[in-house]
Short mmCIF file of the C-alpha atoms (twelve columns), coordinates in Angstrom:
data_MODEL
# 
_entry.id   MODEL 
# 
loop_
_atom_site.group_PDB 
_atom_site.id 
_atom_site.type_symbol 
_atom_site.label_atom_id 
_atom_site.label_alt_id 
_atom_site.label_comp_id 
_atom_site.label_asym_id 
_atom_site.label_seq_id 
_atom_site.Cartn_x 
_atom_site.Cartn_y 
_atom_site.Cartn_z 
_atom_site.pdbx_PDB_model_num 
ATOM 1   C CA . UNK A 1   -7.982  -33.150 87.118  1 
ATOM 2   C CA . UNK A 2   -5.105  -33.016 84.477  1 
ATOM 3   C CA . UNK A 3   -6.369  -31.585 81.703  1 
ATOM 4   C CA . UNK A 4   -3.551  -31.747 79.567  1 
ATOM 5   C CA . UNK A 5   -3.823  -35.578 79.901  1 
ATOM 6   C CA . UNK A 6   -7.232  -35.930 78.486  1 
ATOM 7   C CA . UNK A 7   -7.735  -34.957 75.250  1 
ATOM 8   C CA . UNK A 8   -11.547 -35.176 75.286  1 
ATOM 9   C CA . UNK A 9   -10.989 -32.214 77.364  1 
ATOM 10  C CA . UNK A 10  -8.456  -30.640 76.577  1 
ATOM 11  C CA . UNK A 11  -8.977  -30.528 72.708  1 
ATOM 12  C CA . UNK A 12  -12.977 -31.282 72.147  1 
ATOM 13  C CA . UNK A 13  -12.841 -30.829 68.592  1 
ATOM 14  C CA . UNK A 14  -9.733  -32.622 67.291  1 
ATOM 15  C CA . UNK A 15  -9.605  -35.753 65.066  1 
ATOM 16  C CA . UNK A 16  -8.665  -37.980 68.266  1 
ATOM 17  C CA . UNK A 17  -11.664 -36.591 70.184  1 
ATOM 18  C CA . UNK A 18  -13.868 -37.169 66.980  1 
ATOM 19  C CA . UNK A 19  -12.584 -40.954 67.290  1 
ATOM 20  C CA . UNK A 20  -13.959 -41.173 70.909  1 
ATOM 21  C CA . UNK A 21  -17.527 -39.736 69.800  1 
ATOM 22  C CA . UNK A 22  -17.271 -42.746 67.067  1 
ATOM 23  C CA . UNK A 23  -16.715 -44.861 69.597  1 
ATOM 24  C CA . UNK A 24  -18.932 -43.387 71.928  1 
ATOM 25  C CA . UNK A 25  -21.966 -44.170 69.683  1 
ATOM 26  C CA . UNK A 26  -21.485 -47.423 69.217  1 
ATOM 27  C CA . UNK A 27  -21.051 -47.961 73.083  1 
ATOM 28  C CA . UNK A 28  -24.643 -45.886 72.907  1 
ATOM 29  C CA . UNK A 29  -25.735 -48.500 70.604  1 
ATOM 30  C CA . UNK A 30  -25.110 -51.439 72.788  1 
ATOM 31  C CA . UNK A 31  -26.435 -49.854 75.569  1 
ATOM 32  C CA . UNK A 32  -29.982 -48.232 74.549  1 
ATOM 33  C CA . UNK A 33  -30.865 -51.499 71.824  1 
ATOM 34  C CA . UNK A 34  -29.166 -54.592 73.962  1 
ATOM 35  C CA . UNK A 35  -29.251 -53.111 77.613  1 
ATOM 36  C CA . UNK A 36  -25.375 -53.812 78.283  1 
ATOM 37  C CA . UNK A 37  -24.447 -51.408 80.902  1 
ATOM 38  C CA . UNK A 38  -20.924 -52.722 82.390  1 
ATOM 39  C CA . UNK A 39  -18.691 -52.767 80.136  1 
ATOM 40  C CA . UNK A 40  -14.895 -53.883 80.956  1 
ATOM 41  C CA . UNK A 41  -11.783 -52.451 79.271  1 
ATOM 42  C CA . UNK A 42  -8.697  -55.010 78.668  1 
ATOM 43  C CA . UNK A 43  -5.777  -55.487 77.046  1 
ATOM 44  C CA . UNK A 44  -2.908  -57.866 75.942  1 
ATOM 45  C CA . UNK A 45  0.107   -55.889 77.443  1 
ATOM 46  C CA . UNK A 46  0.791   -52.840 80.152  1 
ATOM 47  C CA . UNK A 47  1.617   -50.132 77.226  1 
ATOM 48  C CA . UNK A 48  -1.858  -50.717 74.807  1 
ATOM 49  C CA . UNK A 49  -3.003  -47.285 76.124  1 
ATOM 50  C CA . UNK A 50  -6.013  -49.072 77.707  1 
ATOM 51  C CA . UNK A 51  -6.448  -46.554 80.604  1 
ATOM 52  C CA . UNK A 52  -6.191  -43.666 78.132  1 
ATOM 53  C CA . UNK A 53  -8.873  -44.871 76.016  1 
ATOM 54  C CA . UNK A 54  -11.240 -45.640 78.893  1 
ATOM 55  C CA . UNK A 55  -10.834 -42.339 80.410  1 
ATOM 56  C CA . UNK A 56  -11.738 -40.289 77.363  1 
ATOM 57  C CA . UNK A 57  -14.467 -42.298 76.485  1 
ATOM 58  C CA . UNK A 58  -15.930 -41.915 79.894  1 
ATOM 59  C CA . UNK A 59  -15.889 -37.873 79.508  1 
ATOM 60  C CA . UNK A 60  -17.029 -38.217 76.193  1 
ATOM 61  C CA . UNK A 61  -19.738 -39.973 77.360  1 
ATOM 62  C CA . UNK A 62  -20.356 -37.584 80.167  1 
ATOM 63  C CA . UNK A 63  -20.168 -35.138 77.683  1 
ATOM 64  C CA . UNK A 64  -23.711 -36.666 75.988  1 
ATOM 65  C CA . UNK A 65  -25.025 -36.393 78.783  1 
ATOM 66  C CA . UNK A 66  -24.647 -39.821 80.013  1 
ATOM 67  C CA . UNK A 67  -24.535 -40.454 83.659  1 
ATOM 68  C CA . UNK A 68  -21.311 -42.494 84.136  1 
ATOM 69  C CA . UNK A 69  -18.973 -44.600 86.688  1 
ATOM 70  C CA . UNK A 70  -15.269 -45.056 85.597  1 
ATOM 71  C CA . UNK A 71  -14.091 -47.933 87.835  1 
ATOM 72  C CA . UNK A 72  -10.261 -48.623 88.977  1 
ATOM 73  C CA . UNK A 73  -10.101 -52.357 88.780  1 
ATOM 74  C CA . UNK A 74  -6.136  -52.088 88.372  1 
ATOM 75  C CA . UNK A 75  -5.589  -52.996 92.230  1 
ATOM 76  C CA . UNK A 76  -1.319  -53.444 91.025  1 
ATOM 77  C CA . UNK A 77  -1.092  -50.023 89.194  1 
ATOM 78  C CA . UNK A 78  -3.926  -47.625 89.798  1 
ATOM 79  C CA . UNK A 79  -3.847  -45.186 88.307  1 
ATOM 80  C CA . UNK A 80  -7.438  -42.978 87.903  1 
ATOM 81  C CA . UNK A 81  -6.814  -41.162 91.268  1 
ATOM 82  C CA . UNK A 82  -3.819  -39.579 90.180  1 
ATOM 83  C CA . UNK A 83  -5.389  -38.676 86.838  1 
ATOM 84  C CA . UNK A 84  -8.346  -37.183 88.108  1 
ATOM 85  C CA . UNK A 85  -6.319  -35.764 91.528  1 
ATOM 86  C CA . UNK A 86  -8.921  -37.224 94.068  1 
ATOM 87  C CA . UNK A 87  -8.277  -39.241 97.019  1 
ATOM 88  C CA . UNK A 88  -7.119  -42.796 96.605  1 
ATOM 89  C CA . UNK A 89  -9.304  -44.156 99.261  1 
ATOM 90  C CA . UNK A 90  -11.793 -45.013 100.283 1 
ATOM 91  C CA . UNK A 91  -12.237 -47.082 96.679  1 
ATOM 92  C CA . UNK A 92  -13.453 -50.321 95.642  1 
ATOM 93  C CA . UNK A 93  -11.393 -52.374 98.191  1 
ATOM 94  C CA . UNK A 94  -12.430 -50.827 100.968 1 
ATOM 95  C CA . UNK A 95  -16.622 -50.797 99.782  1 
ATOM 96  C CA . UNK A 96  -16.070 -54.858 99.903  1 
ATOM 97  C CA . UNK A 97  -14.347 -55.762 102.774 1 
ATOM 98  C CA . UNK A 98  -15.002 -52.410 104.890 1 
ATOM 99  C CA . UNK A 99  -18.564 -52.591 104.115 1 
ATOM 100 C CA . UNK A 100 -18.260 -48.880 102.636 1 
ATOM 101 C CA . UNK A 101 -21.066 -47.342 100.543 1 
ATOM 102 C CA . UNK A 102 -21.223 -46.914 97.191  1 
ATOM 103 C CA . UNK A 103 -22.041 -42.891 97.865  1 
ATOM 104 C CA . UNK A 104 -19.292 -42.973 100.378 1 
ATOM 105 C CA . UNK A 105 -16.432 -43.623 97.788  1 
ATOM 106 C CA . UNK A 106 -17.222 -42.304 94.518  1 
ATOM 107 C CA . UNK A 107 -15.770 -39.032 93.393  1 
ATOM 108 C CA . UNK A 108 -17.836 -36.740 91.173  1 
ATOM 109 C CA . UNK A 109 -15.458 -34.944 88.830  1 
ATOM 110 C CA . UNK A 110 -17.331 -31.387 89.113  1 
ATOM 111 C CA . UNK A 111 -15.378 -30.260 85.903  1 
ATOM 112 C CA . UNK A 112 -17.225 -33.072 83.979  1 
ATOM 113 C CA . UNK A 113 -20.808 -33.133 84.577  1 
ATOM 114 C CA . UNK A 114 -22.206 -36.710 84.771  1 
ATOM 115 C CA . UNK A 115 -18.656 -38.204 85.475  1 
ATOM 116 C CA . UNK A 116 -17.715 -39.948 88.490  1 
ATOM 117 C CA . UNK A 117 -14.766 -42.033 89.784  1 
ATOM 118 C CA . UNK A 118 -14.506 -44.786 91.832  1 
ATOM 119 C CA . UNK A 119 -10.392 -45.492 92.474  1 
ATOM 120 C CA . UNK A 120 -9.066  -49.095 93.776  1 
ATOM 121 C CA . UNK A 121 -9.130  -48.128 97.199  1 
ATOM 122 C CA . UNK A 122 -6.224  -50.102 99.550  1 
ATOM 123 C CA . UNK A 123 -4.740  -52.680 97.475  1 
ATOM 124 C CA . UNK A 124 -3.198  -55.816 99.003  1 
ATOM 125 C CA . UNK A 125 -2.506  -58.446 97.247  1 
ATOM 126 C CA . UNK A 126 -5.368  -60.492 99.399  1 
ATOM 127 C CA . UNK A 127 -7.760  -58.182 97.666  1 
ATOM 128 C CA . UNK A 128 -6.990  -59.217 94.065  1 
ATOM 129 C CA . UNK A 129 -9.760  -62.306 94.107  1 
ATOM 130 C CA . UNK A 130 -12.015 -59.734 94.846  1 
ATOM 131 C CA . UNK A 131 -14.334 -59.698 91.548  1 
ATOM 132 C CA . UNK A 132 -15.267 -63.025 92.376  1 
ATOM 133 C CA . UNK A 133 -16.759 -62.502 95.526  1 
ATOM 134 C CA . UNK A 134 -20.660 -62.195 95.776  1 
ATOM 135 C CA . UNK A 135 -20.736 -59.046 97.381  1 
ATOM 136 C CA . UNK A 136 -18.998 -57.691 94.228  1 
ATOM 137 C CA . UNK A 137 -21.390 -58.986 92.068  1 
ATOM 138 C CA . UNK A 138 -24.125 -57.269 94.042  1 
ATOM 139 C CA . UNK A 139 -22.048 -54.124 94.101  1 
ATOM 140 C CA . UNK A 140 -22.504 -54.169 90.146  1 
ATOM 141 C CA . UNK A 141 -26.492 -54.311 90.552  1 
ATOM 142 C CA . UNK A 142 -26.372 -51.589 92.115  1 
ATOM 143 C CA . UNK A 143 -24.735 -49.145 89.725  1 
ATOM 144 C CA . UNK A 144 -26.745 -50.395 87.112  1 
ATOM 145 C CA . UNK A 145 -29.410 -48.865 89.137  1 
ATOM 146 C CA . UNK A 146 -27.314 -45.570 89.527  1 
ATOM 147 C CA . UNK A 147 -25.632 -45.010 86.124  1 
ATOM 148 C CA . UNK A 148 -26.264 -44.927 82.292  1 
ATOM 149 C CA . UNK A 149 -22.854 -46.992 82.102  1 
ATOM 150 C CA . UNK A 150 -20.026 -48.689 84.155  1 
ATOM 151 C CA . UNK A 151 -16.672 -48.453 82.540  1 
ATOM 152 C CA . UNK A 152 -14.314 -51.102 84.465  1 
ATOM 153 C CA . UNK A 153 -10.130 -50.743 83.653  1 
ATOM 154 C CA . UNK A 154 -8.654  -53.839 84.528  1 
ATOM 155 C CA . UNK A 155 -4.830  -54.734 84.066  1 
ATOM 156 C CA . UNK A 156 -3.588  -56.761 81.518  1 
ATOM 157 C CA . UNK A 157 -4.811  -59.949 80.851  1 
ATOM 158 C CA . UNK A 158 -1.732  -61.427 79.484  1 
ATOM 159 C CA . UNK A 159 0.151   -61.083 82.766  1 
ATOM 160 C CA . UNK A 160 -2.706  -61.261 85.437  1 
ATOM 161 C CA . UNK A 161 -6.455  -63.140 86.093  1 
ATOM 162 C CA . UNK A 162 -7.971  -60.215 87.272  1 
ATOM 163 C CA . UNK A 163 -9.875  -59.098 83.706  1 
ATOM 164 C CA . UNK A 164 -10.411 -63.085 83.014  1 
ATOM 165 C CA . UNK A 165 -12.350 -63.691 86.004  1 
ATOM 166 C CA . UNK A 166 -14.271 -60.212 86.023  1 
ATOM 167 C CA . UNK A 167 -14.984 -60.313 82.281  1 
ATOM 168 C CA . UNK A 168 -17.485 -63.724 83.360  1 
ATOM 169 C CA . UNK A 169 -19.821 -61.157 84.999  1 
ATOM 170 C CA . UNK A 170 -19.753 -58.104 83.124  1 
ATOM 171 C CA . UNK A 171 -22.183 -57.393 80.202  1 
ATOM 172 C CA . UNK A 172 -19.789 -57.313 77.120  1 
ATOM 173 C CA . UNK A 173 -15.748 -56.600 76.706  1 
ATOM 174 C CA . UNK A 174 -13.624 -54.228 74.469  1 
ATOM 175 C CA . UNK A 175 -9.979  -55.329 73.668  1 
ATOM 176 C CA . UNK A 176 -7.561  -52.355 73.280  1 
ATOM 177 C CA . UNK A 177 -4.793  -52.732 71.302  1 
ATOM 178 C CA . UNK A 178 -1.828  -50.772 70.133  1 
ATOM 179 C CA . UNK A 179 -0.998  -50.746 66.062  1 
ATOM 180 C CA . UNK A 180 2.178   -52.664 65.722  1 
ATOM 181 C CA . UNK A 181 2.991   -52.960 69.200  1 
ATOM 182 C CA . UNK A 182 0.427   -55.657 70.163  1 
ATOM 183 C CA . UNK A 183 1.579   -58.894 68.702  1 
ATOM 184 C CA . UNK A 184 -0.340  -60.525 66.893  1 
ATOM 185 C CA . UNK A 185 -0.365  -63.907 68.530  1 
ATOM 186 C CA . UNK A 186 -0.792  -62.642 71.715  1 
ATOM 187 C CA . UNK A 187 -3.942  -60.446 71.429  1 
ATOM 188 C CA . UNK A 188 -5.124  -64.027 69.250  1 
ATOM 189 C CA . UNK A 189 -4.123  -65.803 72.958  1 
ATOM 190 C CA . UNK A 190 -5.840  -63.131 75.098  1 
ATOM 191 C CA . UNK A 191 -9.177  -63.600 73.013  1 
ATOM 192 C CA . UNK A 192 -9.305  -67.509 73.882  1 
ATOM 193 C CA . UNK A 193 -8.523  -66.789 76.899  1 
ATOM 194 C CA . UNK A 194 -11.631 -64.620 77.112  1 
ATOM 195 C CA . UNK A 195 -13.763 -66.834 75.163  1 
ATOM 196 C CA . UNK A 196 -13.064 -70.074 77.613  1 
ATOM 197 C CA . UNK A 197 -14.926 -68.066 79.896  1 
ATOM 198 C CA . UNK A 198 -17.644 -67.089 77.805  1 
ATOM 199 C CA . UNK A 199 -17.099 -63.638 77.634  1 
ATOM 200 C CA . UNK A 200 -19.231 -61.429 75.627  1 
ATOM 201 C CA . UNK A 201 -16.467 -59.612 73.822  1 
ATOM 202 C CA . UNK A 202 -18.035 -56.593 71.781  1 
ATOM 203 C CA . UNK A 203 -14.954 -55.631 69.528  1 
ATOM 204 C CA . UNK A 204 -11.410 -53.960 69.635  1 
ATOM 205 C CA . UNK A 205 -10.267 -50.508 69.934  1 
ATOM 206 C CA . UNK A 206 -6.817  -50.045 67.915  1 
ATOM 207 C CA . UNK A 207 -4.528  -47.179 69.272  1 
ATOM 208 C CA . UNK A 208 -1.185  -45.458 68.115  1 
ATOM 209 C CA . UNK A 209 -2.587  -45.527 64.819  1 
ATOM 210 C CA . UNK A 210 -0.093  -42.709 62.985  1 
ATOM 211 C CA . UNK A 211 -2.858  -40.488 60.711  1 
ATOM 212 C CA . UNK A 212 -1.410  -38.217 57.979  1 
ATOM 213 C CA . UNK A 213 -2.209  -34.767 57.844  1 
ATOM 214 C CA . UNK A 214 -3.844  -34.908 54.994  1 
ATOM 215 C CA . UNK A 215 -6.093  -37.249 57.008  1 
ATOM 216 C CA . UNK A 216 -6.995  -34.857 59.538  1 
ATOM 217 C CA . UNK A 217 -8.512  -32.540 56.946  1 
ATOM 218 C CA . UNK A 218 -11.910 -33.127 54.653  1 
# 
């Protein structure tokens, strides 16, 4: 795992980590009081820091002592694999049309108790209906039954359907987007998009927010 890339683990007790227990809570919140236990992660735009955000959440949930799945649904870019240095495949891909198991293909990250991966797998572009096939769908069911929480990353939903059509079967949807990068009308644009489809969209996490020093302190 590269440490120095995940600041939930590499620096516990800074402000930034602090932000992720924040966060963490309230993703405690919708679980234990409204039962929503996949949650997907999207964005606007490739450089929102989506991926970054859903990985240290996921340890910092972990951390709680939270039993929970991080899921590569970036079948273009993936990018958890390398992150967490396990094997690429088997992944999600190959559970679905290889008729894998679930126990087969997830990673447990032994440096983070209660943390496990499951990466993209192979990635043609045949696969990328693949979150609306039933057996998908099913797939879900079952780690409801396994974990506290499912954390999906998907890839942009400006530039691809992927997050559109997965967000219709998920339980709710947080929007990551960068402070002054993100424009405006787009991220307005990527929430119709997401409401035309019903999607339960729980709220937005805002990243490269600049914090003053004198911030940092009490």
């Amino acid at each position: 795992m590269k440490r120095e890339h995940i600041i939930t683990v590499n620096e516990p007790e800074s402000y930034i980590s602090e932000s992720y227990k924040i966060l963490r809570s309230i993703l405690s919140h919708f679980n234990t009081s409204e039962g929503k236990r996949i949650i997907m992660f999207a964005s606007a735009h490739d450089d929102d820091d989506k991926t970054a955000v859903i990985t240290n959440l996921s340890v910092s949930l972990a951390q709680s002592d939270m039993k929970v799945l991080l899921v590569e649904g970036d079948f273009r870019h993936p990018k958890l694999y390398d992150l967490f240095e396990v094997p690429r495949m088997p992944g999600l891909t190959n559970m679905i049309f290889e008729k894998k198991q679930l126990k087969e293909c997830v990673h447990d990250i032994v440096a983070i108790k209660g943390l496990s991966v499951l990466t993209a797998g192979t990635s043609p572009v045949a696969n990328l209906e693949l979150f609306a096939r039933p057996e998908f769908i099913m797939l879900m069911e079952e780690m409801k039954t396994m974990y506290d929480l499912v954390l999906i990353d998907v890839p942009p939903i400006m530039k691809y359907s992927d997050g559109t059509v997965l967000s219709k079967s998920v339980d709710g949807v947080i929007l990551v987007a960068a402070l002054d990068e993100s424009h405006k009308d787009h991220l307005v644009k990527t929430r119709e998009m997401l409401a035309v489809v019903h999607a339960k969209l729980l709220g937005v996490v805002v990243t490269k927010s600049k914090i003053k020093k004198k911030d940092k302190k009490y």
